[in-house]
C-alpha positions, 0 to 999 in steps of 0.5 A: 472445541478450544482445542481444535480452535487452539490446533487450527491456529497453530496450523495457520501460524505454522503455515506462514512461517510464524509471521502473523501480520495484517494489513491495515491502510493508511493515509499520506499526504506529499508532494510527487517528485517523480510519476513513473505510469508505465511502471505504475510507481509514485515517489514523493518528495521523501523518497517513499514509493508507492505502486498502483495497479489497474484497479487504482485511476491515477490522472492529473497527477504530475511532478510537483502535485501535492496529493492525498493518498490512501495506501495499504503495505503489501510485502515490500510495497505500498500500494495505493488504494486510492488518490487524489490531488489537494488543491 
């Protein structure tokens, strides 16, 4: 039983190239320098960008809006898993 879990895990490590990574959340807080909502893409006043998708509803956010965010990295993205702006 151990070496079939210690085989199934180097298989798993092997398939992704030796990168294990797991995708935690976290939060953010900032104000919007730009809202691109075609391209579904937030900047905040840092310079970060953050990416949405349809499952996200991003209203009443704008240039200069202070929000709160809860992102997950995905690759070489941050997508939003949920915002809101702090009033």
């Amino acid at each position: 039983m151990k070496r079939a879990l210690i085989a199934g895990l180097a298989l798993v490590v092997a398939m992704t190239g030796g990168a294990v990574s797991i995708a935690s959340a976290a939060d953010v807080e900032g104000t919007v320098k730009t809202i691109q909502t075609k391209e579904r893409v937030m900047t905040l006043s840092d310079g970060t960008q953050y990416h949405w998708t349809e499952s996200v509803t991003v209203t009443d956010i704008k240039e200069g809006s202070k929000v709160k965010a809860t992102y997950e990295p995905q690759g070489d993205k941050m997508v939003l898993k949920k915002i809101e702006v702090v009033k």
